[in-house]
C-alpha positions as CSV (number, residue, x, y, z in Angstrom):
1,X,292.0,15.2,146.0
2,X,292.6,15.0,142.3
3,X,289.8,14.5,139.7
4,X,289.7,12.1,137.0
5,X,287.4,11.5,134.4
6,X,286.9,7.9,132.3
7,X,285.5,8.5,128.7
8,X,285.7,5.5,126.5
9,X,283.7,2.4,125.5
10,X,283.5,-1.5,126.5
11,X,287.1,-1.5,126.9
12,X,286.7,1.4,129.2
13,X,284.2,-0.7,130.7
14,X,286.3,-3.4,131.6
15,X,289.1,-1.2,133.4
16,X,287.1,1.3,135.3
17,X,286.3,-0.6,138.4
18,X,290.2,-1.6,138.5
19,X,291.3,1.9,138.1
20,X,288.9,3.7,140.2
21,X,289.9,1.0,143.2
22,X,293.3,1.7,142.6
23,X,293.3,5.2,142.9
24,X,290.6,5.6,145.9
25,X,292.4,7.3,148.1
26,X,294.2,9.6,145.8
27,X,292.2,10.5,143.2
28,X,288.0,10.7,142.8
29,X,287.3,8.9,139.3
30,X,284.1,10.1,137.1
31,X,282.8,7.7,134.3
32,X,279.8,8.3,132.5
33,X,278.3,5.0,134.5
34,X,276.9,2.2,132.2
35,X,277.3,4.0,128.6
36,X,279.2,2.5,125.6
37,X,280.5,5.5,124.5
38,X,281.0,4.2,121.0
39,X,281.8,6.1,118.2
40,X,283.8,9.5,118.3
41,X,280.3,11.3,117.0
42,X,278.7,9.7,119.6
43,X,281.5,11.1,122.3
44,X,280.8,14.5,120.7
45,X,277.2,14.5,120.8
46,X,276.8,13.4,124.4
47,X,280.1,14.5,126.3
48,X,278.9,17.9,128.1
49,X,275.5,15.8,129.1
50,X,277.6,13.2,130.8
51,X,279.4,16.0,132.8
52,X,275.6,17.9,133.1
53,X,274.3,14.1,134.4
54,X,276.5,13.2,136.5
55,X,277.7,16.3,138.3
56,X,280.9,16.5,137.4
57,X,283.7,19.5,138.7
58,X,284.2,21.8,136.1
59,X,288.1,21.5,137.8
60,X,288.9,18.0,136.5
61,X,292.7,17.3,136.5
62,X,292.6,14.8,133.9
63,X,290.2,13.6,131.4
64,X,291.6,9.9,129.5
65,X,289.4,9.7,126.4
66,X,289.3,7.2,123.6
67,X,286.9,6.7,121.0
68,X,287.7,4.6,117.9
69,X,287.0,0.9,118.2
70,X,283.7,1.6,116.9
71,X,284.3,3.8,114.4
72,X,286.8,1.1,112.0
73,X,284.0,-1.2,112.7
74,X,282.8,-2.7,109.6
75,X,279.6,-4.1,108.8
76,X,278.9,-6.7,105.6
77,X,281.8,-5.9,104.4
78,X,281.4,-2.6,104.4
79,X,283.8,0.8,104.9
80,X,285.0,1.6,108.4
81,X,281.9,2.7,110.3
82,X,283.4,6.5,110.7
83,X,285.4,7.7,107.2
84,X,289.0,8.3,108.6
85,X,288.7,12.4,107.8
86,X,285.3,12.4,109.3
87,X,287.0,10.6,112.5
88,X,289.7,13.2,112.6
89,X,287.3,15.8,112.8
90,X,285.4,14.2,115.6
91,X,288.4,14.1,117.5
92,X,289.2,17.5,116.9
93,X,286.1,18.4,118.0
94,X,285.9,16.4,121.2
95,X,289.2,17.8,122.2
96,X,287.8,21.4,122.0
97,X,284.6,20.4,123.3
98,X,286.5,19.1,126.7
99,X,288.5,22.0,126.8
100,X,285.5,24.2,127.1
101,X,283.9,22.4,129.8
102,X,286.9,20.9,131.7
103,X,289.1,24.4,130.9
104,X,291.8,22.7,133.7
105,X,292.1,19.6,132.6
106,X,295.0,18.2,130.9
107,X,293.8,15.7,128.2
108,X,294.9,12.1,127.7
109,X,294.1,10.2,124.8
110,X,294.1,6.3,124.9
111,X,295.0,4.7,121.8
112,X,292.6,1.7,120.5
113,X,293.5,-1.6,121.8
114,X,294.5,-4.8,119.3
115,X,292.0,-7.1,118.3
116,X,292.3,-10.8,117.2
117,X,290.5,-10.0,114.1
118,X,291.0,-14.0,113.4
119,X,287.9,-14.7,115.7
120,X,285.1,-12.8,114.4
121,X,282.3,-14.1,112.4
122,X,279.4,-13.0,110.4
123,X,279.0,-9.7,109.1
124,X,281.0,-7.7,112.1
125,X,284.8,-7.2,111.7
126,X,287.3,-5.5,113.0
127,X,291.1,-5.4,111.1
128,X,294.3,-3.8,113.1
129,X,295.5,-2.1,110.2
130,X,292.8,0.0,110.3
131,X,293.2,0.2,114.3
132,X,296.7,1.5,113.3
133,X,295.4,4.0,110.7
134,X,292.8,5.6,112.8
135,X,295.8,5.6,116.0
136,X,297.4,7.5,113.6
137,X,295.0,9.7,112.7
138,X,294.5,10.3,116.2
139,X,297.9,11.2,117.0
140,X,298.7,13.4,114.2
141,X,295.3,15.2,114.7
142,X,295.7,15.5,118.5
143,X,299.0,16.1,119.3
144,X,299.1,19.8,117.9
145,X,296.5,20.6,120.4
146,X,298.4,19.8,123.4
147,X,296.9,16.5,124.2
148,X,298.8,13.5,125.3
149,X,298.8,9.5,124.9
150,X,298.0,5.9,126.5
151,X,299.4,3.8,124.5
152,X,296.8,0.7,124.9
153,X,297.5,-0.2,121.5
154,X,301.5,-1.4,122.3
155,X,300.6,-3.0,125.5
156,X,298.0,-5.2,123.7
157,X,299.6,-6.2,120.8
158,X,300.0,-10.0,120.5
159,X,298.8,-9.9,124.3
160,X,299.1,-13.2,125.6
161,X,295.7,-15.6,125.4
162,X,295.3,-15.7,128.8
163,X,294.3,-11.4,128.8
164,X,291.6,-12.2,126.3
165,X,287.8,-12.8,126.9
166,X,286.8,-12.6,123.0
167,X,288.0,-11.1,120.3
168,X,288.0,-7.9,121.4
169,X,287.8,-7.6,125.2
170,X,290.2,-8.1,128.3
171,X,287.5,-8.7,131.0
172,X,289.9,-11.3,132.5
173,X,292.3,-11.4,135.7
174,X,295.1,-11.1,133.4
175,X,293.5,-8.8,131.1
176,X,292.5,-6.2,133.7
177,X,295.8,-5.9,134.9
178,X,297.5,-5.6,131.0
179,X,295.4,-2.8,130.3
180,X,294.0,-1.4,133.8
181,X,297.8,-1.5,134.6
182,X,298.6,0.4,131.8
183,X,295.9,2.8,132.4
184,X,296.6,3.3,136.3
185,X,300.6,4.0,135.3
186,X,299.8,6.5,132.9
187,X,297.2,8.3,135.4
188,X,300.1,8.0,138.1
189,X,302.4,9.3,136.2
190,X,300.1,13.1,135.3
191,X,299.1,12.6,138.3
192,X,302.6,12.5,140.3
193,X,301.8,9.5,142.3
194,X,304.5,6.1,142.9
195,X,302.6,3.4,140.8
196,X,304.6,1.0,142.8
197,X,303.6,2.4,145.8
198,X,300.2,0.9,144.9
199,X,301.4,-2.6,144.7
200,X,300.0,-3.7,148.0
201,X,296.5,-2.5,146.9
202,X,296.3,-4.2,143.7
203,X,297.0,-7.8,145.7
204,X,294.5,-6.9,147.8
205,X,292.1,-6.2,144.8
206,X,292.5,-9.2,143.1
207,X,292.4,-11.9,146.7
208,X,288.3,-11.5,144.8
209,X,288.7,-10.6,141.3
210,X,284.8,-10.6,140.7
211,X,284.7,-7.1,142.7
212,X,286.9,-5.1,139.7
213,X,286.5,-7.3,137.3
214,X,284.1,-5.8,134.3
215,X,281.6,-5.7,131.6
């Protein structure tokens, strides 16, 4: 059975269960359990204990990564959390760091969702123009190592009201199946699997939307 591993943060959250139901059958998924995995430094720091932790096969198929959400986070009005060549770096260094301890697995980065930067208060803040700078940053620093993409940013944009749960989530009905759908067709589609052929699950998933639905 192929092997996939999860590595992302509260977005991640949201669509593991829905992924990981979808593919039973056809493909064993490995998360790093409960963990935000935040910022791109944090990814780096804490990526080959995850795989230590949890046991995971050193002969993952795929591993669909994102980090970034946290690192354009800005805080009293402050700079992005991460510096945008600091962030490239990470990346950079993530992708290697996978590569040495998943030598077999072809790499997938997801690119950071869209937020409704209208909605949040006080002294967080999120903007999507530095979403797009930092998916940017990721593409242009990724793509000459081989690694591939998840568009999550396109399928959120201007996503409907009834996908959202705050400003920043999609931990509804609709939500999960915007951006765990995405997710799922993009794994099918490395993976060599019919996405429609799962079409019957996913009804059956959602007849009790509490059992995939996330964080």
């Amino acid at each position: 059975m192929k092997k996939v591993l999860l590595i992302g943060d509260s977005i991640r959250l949201g669509y593991e269960r829905y992924v990981t139901a979808m593919l039973e059958g056809v493909a064993t998924v490995y998360t790093p359990g409960d963990v935000n995995c935040g910022t791109a430094q944090f990814v780096l720091r804490w990526v080959h204990e995850w795989k230590r932790r949890g046991n995971f096969p050193d002969d993952m198929d795929i591993v669909h990564w994102n980090a970034g959400l946290w690192d354009v986070l800005r805080i009293h009005g402050d700079d992005t959390l991460s510096p945008p060549d600091f962030y490239a770096d990470m990346l950079k260094r993530i992708s290697e760091r996978l590569r040495l301890i998943f030598p077999k697995a072809k790499q997938v980065f997801a690119l950071s969702t869209w937020v409704q930067e209208n909605l949040y208060r006080g002294e967080y803040q999120r903007f999507n123009r530095d979403i797009d700078r930092f998916n940017e940053i990721a593409v242009k620093t990724l793509a000459p190592l081989g690694v591939e993409f998840d568009d999550l940013h396109s399928a959120t944009e201007n996503a409907p009201k009834e996908c959202w749960s705050d400003m920043t989530h999609f931990n509804t009905v609709d939500g999960i199946k915007l951006v765990g759908g995405q997710v799922v067709a993009c794994l099918c589609g490395h993976l060599g699997i019919d996405r429609s052929a799962l079409a019957e699950k996913e009804a059956e998933l959602f007849e009790i939307p509490e059992r995939i639905l996330g964080c």
